[in-house]
ZAROMAR-34774 format. One line per field, with one value per residue (C-alpha): residue number from 0; residue in three letters; x, y, z. Coordinates in steps of 0.001 Angstrom, whole numbers, plus 500000, padded with zeros to 6 digits. Layout:
i	NUM ...
aa	ALA ...
x	X ...
y	Y ...
z	Z ...
// end
This chain:
i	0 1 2 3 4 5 6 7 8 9 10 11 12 13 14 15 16 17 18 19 20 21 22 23 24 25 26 27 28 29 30 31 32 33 34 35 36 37 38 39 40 41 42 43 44 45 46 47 48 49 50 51 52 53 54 55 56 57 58 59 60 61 62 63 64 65 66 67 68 69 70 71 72 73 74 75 76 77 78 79 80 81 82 83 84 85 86 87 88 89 90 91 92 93 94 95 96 97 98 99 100 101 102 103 104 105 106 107 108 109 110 111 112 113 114 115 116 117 118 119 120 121 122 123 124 125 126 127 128 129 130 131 132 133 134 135 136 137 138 139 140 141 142 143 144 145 146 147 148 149 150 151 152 153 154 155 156 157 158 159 160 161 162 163 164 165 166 167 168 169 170 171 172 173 174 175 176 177 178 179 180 181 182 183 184 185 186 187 188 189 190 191 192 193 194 195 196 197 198 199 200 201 202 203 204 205 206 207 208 209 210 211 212 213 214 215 216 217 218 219 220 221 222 223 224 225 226 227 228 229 230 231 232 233 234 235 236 237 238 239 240 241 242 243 244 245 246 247 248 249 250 251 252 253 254 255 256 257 258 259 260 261 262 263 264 265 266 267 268 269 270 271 272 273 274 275 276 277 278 279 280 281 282 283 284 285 286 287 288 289 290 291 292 293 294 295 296 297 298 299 300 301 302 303 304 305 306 307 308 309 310 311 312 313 314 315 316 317 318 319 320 321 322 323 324 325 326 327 328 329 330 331 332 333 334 335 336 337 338 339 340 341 342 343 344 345 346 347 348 349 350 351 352 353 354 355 356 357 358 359 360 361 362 363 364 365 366 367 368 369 370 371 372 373 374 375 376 377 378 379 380 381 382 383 384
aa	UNK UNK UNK UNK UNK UNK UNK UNK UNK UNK UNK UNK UNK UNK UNK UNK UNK UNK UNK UNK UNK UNK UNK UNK UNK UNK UNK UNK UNK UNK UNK UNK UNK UNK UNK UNK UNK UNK UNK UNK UNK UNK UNK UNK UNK UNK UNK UNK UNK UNK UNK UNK UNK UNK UNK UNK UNK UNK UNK UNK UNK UNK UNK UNK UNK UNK UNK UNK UNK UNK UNK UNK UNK UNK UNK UNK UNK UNK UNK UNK UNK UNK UNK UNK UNK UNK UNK UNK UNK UNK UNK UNK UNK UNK UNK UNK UNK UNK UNK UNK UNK UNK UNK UNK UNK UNK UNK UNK UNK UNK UNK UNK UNK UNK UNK UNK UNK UNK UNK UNK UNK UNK UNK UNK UNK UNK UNK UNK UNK UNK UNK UNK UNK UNK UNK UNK UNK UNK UNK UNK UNK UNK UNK UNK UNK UNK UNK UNK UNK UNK UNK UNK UNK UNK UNK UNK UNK UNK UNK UNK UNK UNK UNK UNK UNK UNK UNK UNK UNK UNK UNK UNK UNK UNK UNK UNK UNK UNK UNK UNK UNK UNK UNK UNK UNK UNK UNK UNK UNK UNK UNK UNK UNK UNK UNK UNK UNK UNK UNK UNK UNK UNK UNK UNK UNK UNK UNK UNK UNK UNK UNK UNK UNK UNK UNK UNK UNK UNK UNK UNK UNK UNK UNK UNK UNK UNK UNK UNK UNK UNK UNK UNK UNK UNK UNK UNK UNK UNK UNK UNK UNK UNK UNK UNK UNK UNK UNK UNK UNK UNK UNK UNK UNK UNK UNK UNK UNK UNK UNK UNK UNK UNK UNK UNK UNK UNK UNK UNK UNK UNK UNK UNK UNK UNK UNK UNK UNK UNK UNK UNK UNK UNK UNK UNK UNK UNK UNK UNK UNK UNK UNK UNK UNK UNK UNK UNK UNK UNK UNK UNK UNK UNK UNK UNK UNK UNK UNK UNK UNK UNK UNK UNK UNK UNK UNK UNK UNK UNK UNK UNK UNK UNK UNK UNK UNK UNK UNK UNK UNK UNK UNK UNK UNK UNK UNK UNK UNK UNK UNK UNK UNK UNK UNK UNK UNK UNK UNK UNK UNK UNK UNK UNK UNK UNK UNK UNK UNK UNK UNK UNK UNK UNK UNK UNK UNK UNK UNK UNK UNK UNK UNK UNK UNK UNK UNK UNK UNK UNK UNK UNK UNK UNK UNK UNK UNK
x	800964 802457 804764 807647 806911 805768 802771 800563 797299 794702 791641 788294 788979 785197 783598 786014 785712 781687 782026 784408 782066 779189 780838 782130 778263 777379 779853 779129 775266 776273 778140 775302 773296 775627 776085 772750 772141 774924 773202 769942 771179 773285 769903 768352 771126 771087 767571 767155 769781 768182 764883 767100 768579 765428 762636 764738 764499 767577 770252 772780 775244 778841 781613 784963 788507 787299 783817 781793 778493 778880 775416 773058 769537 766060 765741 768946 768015 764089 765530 767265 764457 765485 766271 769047 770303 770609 772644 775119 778266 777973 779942 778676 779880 777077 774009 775064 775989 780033 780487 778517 780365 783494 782854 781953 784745 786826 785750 785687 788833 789831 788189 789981 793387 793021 791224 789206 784876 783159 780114 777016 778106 775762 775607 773755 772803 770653 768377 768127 764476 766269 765277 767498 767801 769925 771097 773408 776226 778489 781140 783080 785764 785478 788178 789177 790173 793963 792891 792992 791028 788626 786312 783620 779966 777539 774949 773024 769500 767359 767462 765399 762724 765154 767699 764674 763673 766911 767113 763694 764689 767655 765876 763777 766439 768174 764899 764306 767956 767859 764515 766330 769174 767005 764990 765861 765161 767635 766587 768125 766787 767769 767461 765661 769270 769422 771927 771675 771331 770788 772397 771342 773407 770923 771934 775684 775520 774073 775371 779163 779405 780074 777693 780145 781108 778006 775943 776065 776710 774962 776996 775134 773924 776900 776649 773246 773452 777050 775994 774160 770674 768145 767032 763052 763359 764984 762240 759844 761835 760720 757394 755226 753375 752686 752231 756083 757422 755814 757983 760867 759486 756424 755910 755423 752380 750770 750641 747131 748359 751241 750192 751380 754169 754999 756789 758701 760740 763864 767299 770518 774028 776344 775244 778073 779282 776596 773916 770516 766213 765529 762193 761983 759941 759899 757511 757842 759038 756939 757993 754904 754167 753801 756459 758600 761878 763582 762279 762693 763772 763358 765275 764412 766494 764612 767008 766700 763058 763005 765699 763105 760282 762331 763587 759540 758473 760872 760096 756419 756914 758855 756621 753541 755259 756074 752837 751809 753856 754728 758506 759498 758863 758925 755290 752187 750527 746885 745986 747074 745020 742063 742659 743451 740753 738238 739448 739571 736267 735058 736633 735128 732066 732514 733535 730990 734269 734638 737572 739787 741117 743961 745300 748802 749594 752630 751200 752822 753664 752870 754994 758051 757450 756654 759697 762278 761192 759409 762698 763411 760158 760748 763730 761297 758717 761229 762797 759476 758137
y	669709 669443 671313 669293 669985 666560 666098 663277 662106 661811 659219 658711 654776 654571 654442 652160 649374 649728 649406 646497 644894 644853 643791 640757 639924 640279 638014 635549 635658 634947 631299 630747 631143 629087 626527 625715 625646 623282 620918 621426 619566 616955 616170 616185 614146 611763 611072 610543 607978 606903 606694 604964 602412 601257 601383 599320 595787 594804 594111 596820 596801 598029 596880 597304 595872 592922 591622 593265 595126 598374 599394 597230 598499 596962 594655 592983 592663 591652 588948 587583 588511 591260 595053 596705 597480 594149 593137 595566 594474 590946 588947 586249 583335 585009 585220 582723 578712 578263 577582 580063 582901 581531 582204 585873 586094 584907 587612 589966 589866 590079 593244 594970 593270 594003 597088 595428 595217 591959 593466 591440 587980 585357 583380 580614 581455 580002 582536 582395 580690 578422 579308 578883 581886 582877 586199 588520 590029 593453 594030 597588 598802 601873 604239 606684 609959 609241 606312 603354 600463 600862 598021 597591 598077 595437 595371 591965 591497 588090 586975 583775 584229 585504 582591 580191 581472 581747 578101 577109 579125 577355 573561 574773 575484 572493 570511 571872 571530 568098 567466 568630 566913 563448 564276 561800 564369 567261 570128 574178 577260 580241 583777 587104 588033 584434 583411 579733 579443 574907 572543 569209 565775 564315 567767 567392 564393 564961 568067 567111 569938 570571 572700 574524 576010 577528 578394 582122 582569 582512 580904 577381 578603 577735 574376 573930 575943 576761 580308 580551 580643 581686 578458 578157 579694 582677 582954 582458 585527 587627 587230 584103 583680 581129 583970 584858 580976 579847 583145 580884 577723 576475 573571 574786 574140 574849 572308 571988 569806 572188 575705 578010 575627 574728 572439 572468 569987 571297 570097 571510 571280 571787 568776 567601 568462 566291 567093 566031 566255 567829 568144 571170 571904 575106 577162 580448 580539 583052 584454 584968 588517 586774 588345 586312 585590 582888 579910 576156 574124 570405 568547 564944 563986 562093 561623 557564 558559 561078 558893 555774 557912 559309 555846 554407 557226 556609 552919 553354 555809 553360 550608 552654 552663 549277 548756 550612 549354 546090 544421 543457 546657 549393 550711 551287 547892 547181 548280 551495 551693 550847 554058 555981 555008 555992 559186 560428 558717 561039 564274 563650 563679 566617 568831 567133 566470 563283 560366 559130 555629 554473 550301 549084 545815 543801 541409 537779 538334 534450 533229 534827 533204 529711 530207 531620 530853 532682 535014 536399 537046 539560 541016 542091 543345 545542 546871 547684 549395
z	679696 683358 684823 684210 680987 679896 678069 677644 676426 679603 678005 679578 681116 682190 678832 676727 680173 679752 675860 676314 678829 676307 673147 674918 676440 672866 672079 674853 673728 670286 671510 673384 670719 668168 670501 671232 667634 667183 670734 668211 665084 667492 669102 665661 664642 667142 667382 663453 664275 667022 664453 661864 664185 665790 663022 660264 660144 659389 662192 663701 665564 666877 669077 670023 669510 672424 670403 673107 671712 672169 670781 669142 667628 668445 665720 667251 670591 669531 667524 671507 672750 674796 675300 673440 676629 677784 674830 675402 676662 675280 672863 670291 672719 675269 672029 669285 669189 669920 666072 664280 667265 666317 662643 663815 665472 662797 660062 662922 663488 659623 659329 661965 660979 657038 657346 654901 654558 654217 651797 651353 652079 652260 655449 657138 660603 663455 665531 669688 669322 666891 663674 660890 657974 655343 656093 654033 656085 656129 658559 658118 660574 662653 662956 665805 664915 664591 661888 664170 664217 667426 666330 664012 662421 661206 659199 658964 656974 656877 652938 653506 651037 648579 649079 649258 645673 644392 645096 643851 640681 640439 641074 638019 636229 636504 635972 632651 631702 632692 630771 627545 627465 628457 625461 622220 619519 618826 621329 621345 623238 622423 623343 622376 620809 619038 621880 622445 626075 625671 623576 624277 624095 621232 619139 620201 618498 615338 614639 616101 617973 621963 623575 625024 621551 620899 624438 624686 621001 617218 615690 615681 612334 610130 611738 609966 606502 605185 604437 607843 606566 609959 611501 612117 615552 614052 612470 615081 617348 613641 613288 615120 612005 609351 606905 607173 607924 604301 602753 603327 603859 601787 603037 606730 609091 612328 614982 616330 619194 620004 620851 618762 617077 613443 611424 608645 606656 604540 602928 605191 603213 606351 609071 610349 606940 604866 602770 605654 605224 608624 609842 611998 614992 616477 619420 621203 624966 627329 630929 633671 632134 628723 627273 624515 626075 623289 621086 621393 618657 617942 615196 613544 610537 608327 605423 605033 605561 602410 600668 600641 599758 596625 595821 596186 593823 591607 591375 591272 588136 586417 587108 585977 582866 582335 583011 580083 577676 575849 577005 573451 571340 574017 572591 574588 575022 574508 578312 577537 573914 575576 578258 575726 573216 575916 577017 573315 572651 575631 574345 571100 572629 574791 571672 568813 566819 564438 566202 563842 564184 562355 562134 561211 560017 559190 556463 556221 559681 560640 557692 558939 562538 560941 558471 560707 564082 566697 567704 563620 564046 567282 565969 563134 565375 567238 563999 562618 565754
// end
């Protein structure tokens, strides 16, 4: 207390200024600390970007709102032949043909206008050295940090051998498609889930129906059987064996000349609504690994075919008979007693039992024919016999 009477509270300054100094040194060691941490996983950052941008093959770049390059990786500049510092700076006019730049510039310009990516599109492009190559192209706009456009990033990758083989896969394709549908006989293909995946023109014909009603589906059944019976390849996608074909069809057989094929010949109710003999051909279809993929299917109607072969037997049975027997009375003639005679003579033999042998005679017989005439006398042989 003074001697005004006043008090007040007298504080050592010297300490809490040394204390003060200290705790902000600590403090200033800590940011030091924290921010060379931070420069640490920037330049960690920056050169597994750096390690990204120059060790993958595919092409990257950036620019701004003007086209220029703003940074471009190695595999960019290689494929100018240059540094990526060289390239820097430059537009498409300056690295590419006028047309294919223009085209850049084009879907450049999109991007930053829509705000929109161009993602994997497929492009035909022609290198400095003047290759040519399919390449597949992304384009994604960059944004400052208020959200506007600033430019953009792409990301460009040679697909030649893909495309190529796409193409060649394609070429196939259409080469075995075409080879169907030049084929005469009926022809399907279908798939591991009994999908037909060909129809050709010979089988839209006899069966009446488009291809397009049935590719992708299983329904071509019902245009065979009108309860949808399984068709031979059906079959085939079961079990590739003639073991289980004959459980359905018993006349089916292996084709030697046809690996692994069979044949079978059957009556369908539902061909374009008739009552058809089909003879059915039928072989498994393998990919390179030799893995069963779907089952072919060739179709030959032979209906006139079976028609004349029931019509031949038929004939031939009734001619056998006639053969046999005489035209006025309707009994066995004397070709047939004499077959007859020696097959039981035989038999008789065989078992040491006696042969009986009985005659029938008409007495007077030649009277009636020289009294009555010759036809009295074959209305009495038929009435008799």
């Amino acid at each position: 207390m003074n001697a005004g009477g006043n008090d007040f509270l007298s504080l050592p300054c010297a300490p809490i200024v040394a204390l003060t100094r200290v705790n902000i040194a600590l403090i200033h060691m800590k940011l030091l600390k924290e921010n060379r941490k931070i420069r640490q996983e920037l330049e960690l950052h920056k050169n597994l970007m750096t390690e990204l941008l120059n060790n993958t093959p595919d092409i990257i770049y950036f620019k701004n709102r003007e086209g220029k390059l703003v940074l471009v990786n190695k595999a960019h500049a290689e494929g100018h032949g240059k540094a990526p510092e060289d390239i820097a700076g430059k537009t498409d006019f300056e690295l590419f043909p006028r047309k294919e730049a223009e085209k850049m510039t084009i879907d450049d310009m999109y991007v930053m206008e829509t705000k929109r990516p161009i993602i994997d599109r497929i492009e035909h492009t022609t290198r400095p050295n003047g290759e040519k190559h399919y390449v597949s192209t992304t384009k994604i706009p960059r944004f400052d940090s208020k959200g506007n456009v600033i430019g953009i990033m792409g990301i460009t990758r040679i697909v030649t051998p893909r495309i190529l083989a796409e193409k060649e896969a394609a070429r196939e394709k259409k080469l075995i498609r075409d080879i169907i549908n030049s084929m005469s006989l009926p022809t399907f293909v279908i798939d591991n889930n009994h999908n037909v995946i060909y129809w050709n023109r010979a089988c839209e014909k006899i069966t009446l129906v488009n291809k397009h009603e049935v590719l992708g589906t299983s329904s071509y059944r019902k245009f065979f059987s009108k309860k949808g019976k399984p068709c031979l390849a059906d079959l085939m996608l079961e079990e590739n064996s003639i073991e289980h074909i004959k459980k359905h069809f018993k006349n089916a057989e292996s084709l030697d000349f046809l690996n692994q094929s069979i044949a079978v010949e059957m009556w369908v109710d539902n061909l374009a609504g008739k009552k058809r003999y089909l003879r059915e051909v039928s072989s498994l279809l393998y990919d390179e690994d030799d893995k069963v993929i779907g089952a072919i299917e060739t179709i030959e109607d032979l209906t006139e075919h079976k028609n004349l072969e029931q019509s031949l037997k038929k004939k031939e049975k009734i001619l056998s008979r006639l053969a046999l027997l005489d035209p006025l009375t309707g009994l066995y003639n004397y070709r047939y007693f004499v077959d007859c005679l020696n097959s039981e003579f035989k038999r008789a033999q065989r078992s040491l039992r006696p042969l009986s042998l009985v005659f029938l005679d008409i007495d007077y017989f030649k009277s009636i024919n020289d009294t009555y005439g010759h036809s009295i006398g074959d209305k009495v042989l038929k009435q008799f016999s």
